[in-house]
Short mmCIF file of the C-alpha atoms (twelve columns), coordinates in Angstrom:
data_MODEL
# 
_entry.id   MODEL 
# 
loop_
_atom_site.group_PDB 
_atom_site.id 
_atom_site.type_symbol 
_atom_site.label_atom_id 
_atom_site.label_alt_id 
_atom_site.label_comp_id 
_atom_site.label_asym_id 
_atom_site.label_seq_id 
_atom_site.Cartn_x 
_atom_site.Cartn_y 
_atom_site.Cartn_z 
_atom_site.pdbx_PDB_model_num 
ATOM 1   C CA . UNK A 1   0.016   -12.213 8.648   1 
ATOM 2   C CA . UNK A 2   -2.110  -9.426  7.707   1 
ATOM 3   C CA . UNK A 3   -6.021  -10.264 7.890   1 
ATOM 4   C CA . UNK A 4   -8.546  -7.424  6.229   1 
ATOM 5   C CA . UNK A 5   -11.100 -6.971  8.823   1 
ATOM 6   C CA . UNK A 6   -14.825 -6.762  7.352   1 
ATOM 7   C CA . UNK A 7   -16.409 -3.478  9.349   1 
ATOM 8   C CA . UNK A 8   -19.301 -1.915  7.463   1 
ATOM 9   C CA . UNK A 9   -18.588 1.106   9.050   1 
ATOM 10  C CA . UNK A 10  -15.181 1.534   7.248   1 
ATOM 11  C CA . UNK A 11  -13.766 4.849   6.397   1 
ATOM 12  C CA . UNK A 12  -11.314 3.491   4.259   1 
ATOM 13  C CA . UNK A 13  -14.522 1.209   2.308   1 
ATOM 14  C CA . UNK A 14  -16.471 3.980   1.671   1 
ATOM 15  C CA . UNK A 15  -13.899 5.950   0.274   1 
ATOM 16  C CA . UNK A 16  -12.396 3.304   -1.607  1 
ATOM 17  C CA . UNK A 17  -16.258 3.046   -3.413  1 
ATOM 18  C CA . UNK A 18  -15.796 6.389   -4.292  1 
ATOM 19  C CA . UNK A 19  -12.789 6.438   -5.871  1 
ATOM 20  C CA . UNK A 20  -13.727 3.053   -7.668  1 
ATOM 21  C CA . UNK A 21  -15.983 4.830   -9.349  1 
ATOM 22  C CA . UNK A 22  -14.015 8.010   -10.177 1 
ATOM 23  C CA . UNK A 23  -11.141 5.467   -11.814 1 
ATOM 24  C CA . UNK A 24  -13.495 3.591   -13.622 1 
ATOM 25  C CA . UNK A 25  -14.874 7.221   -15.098 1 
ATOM 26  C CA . UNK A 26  -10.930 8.750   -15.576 1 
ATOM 27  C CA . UNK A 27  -9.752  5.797   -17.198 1 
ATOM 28  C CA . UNK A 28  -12.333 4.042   -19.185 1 
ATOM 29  C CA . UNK A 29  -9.853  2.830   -21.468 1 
ATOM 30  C CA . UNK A 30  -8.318  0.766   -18.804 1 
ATOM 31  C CA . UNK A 31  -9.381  -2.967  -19.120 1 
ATOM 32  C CA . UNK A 32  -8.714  -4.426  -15.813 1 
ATOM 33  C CA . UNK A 33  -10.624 -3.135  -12.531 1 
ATOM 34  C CA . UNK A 34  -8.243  -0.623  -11.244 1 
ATOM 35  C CA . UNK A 35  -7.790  -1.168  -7.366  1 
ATOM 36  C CA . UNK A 36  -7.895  2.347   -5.178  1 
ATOM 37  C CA . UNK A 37  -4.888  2.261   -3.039  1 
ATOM 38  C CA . UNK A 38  -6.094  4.472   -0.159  1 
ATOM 39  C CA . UNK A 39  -4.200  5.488   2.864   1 
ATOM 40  C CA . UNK A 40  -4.488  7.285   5.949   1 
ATOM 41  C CA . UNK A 41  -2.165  10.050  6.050   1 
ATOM 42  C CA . UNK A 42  0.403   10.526  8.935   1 
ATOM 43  C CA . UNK A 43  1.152   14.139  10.393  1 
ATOM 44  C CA . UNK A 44  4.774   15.289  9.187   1 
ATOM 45  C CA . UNK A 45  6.066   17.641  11.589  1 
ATOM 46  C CA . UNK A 46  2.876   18.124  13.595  1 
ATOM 47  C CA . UNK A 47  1.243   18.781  10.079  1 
ATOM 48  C CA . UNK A 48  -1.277  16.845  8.923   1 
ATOM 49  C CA . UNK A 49  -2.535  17.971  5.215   1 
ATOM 50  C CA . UNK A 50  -5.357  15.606  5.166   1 
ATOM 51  C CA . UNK A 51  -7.134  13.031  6.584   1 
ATOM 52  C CA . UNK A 52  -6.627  10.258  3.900   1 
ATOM 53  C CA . UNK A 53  -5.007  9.976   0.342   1 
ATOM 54  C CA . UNK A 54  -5.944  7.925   -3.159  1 
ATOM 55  C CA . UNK A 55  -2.424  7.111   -4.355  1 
ATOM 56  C CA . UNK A 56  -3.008  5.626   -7.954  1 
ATOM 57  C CA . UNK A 57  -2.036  8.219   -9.850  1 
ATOM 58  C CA . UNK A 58  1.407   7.197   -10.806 1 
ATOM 59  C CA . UNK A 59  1.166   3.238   -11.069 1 
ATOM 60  C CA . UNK A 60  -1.663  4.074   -13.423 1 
ATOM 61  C CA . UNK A 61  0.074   6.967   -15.412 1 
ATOM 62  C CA . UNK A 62  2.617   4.293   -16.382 1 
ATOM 63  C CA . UNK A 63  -0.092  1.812   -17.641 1 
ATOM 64  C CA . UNK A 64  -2.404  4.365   -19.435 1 
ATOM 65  C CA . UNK A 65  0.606   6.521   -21.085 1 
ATOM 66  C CA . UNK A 66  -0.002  7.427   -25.046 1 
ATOM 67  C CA . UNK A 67  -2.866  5.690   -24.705 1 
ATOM 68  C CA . UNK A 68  -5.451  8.883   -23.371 1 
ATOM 69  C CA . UNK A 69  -3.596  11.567  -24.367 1 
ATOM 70  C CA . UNK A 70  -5.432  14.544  -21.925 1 
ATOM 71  C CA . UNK A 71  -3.293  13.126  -19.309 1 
ATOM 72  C CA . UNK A 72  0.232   14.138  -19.477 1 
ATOM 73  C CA . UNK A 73  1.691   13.736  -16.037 1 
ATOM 74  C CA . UNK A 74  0.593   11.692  -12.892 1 
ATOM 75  C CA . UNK A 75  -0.521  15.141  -11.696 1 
ATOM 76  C CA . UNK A 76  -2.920  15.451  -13.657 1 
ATOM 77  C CA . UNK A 77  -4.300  12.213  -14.058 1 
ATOM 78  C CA . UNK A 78  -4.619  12.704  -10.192 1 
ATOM 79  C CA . UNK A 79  -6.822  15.981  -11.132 1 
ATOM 80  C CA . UNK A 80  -8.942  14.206  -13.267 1 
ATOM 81  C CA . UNK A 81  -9.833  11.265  -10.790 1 
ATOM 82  C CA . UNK A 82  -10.381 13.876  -8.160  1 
ATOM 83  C CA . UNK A 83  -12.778 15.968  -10.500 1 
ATOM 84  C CA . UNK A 84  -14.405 12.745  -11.390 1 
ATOM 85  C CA . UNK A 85  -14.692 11.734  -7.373  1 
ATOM 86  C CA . UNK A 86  -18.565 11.189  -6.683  1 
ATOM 87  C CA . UNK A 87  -20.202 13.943  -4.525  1 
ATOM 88  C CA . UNK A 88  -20.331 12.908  -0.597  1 
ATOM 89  C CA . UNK A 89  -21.448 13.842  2.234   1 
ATOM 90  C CA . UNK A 90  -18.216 12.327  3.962   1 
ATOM 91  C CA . UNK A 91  -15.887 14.575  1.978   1 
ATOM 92  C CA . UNK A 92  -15.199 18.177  3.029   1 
ATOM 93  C CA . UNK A 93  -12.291 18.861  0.410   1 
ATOM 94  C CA . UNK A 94  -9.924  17.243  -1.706  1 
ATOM 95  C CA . UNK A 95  -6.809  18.338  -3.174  1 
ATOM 96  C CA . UNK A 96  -4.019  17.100  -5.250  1 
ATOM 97  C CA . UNK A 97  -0.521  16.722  -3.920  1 
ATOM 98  C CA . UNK A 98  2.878   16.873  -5.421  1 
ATOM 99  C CA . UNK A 99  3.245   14.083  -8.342  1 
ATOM 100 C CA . UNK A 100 -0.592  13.202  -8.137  1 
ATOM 101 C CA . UNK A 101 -1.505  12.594  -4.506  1 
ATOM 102 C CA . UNK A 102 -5.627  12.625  -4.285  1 
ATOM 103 C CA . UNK A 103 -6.066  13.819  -0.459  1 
ATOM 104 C CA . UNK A 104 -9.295  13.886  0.771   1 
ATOM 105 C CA . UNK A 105 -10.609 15.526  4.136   1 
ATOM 106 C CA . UNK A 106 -13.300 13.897  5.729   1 
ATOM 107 C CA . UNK A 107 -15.977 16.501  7.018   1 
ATOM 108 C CA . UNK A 108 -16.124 17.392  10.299  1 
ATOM 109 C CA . UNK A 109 -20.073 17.299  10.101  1 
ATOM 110 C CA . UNK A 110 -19.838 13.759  8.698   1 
ATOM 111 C CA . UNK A 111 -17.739 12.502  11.651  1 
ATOM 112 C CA . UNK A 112 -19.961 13.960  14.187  1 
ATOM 113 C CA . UNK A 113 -23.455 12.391  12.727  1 
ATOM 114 C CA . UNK A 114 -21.663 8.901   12.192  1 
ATOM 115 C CA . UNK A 115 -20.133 9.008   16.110  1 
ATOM 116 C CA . UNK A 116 -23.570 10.023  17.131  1 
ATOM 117 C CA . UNK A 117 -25.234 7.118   14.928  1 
ATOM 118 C CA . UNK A 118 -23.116 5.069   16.765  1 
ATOM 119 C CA . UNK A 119 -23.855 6.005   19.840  1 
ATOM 120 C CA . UNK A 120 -27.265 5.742   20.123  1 
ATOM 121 C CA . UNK A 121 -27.323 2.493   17.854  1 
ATOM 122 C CA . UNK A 122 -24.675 1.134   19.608  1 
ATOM 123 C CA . UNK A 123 -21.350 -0.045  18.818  1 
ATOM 124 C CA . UNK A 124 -21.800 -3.483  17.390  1 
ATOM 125 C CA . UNK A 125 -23.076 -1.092  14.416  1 
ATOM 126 C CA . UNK A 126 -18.696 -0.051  13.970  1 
ATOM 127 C CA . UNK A 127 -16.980 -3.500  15.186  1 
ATOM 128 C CA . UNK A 128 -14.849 -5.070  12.360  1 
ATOM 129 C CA . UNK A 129 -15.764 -8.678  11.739  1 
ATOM 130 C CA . UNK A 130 -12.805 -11.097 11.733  1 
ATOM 131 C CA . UNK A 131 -12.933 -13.224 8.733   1 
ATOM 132 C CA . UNK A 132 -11.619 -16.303 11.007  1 
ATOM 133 C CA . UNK A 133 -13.364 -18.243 13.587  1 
ATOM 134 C CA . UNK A 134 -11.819 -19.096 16.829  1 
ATOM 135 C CA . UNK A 135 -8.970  -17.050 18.071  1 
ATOM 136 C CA . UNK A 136 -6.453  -18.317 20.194  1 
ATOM 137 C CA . UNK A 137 -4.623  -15.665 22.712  1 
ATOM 138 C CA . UNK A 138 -2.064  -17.333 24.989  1 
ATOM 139 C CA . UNK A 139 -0.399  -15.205 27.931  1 
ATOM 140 C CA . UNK A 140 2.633   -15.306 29.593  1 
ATOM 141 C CA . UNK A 141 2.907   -18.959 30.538  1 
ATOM 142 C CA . UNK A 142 5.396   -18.377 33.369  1 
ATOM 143 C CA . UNK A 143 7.688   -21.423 34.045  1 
ATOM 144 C CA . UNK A 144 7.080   -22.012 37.601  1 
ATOM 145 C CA . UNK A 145 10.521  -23.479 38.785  1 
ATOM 146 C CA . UNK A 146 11.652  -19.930 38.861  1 
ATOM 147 C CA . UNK A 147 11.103  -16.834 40.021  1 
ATOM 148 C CA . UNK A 148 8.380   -14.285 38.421  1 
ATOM 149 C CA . UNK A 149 9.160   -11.179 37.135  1 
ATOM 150 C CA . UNK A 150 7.790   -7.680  35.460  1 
ATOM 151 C CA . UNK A 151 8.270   -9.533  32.167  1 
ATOM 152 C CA . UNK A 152 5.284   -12.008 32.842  1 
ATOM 153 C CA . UNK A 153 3.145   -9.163  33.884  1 
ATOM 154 C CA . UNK A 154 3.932   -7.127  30.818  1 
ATOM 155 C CA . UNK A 155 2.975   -10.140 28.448  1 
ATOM 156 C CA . UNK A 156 -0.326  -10.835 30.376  1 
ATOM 157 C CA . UNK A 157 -1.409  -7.116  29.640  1 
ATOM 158 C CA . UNK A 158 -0.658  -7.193  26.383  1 
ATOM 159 C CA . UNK A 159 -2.224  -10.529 26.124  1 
ATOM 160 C CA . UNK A 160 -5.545  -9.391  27.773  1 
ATOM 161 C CA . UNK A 161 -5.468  -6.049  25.756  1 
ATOM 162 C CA . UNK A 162 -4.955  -8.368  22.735  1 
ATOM 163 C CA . UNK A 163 -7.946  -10.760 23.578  1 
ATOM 164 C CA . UNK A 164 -10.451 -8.067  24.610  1 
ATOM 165 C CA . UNK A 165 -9.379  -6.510  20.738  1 
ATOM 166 C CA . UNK A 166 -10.253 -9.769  19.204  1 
ATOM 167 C CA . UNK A 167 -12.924 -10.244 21.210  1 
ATOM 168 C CA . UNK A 168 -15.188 -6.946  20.229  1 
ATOM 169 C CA . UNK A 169 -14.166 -8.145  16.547  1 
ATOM 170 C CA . UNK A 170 -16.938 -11.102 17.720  1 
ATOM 171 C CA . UNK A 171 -15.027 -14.473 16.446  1 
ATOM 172 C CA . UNK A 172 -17.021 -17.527 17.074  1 
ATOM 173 C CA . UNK A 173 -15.101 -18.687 19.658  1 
ATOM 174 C CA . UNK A 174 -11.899 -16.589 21.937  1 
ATOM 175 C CA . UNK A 175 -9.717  -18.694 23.367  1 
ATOM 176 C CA . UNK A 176 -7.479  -17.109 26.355  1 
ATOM 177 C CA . UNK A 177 -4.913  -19.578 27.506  1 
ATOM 178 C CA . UNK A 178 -2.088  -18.783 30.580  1 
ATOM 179 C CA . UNK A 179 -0.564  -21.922 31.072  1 
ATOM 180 C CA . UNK A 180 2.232   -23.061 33.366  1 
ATOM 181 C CA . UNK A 181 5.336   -23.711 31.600  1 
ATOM 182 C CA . UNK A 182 7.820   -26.664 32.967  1 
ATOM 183 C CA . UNK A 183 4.875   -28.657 35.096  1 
ATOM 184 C CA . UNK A 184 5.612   -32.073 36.096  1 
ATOM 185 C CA . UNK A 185 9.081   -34.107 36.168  1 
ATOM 186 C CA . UNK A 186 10.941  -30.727 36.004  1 
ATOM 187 C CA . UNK A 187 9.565   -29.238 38.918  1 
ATOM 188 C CA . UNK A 188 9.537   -32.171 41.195  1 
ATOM 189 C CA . UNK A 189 12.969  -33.053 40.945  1 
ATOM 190 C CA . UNK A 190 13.529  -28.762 41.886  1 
ATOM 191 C CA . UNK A 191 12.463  -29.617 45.678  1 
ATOM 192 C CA . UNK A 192 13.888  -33.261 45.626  1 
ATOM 193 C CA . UNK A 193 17.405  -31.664 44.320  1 
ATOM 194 C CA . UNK A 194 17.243  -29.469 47.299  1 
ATOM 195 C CA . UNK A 195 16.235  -31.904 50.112  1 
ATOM 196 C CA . UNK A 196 19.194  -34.189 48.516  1 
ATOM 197 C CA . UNK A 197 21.880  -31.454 49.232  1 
# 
């Protein structure tokens, strides 16, 4: 299940805004709200071209073909929404890429005022807010009738790790549960079994 976080400090947000607006001014034409699909982009071969990428251009090429006739390719309806992209302080450069890739990288002056903004106003200022109320995290629940092993401690951490997540994502309430798998009949009649031998 995939849950979109709320966090007003949102890289992905903010440019999303901005490229809202550059569709709506590209593609005027286009009745329904056009969604920007924006991604982080992933380092191929220890190459990273940019920092994140507006990928409508071809989904909406198909929909807006004949209709504005400036655009002949998803390449350049890509160049148009990136010469229509608002001016921002949290954009060094953009480019286009290969059938109409918008790539955008983030300025380096940008990143350091917004880290230092959150430094000295805290961090609360960044944390995503979960759109759900109480979590639930449960642990390893090790069944006591046998024998521990690395396995339980490998669940735990990832259980705490997963909880103290959750937890700076401020849900109402956090739940942390461990408990102890197999108590009662089953691990009385372990001892009894063996006295009875």
């Amino acid at each position: 299940m995939f849950i979109e976080l709320d966090c007003p400090a949102s890289v992905r947000k903010q440019l999303a805004k901005l490229f809202s607006q550059a569709l709506k001014a590209t593609v005027p034409t286009q009745p329904e709200v056009v969604v920007p699909l924006i991604d982080a982009c992933i380092a191929k071969n220890g190459v990273k071209h940019a920092d994140y990428q507006c990928n409508n251009a071809m989904s909406l090429f198909a929909k807006i073909k004949g209709k504005q006739e400036e655009f002949k390719s998803p390449r350049s309806l890509g160049e148009g929404i990136m010469k229509n992209l608002p001016p921002s302080e949290m954009i060094e450069s953009c480019s286009v890429a290969g059938p109409g890739f918008v790539n955008v990288v983030l300025s380096k002056k940008w990143i350091g005022q917004s880290v230092q903004k959150m430094l000295t106003d805290g961090i609360d200022s960044w944390a995503p807010r979960l759109p759900i109320k109480r979590v639930m995290v449960d642990f390893s629940s090790p069944n006591i009738a046998k024998e521990m092993h690395v396995g339980h401690l490998r669940s735990t951490i990832i259980g705490d790790t997963l909880a103290r997540m959750l937890e700076f994502c401020q849900p109402e309430c956090m739940i942390r549960r461990n408990h102890i798998g197999d108590w009662g009949t089953q691990l009385c009649l372990g001892p009894i079994a063996d006295v009875c031998k």
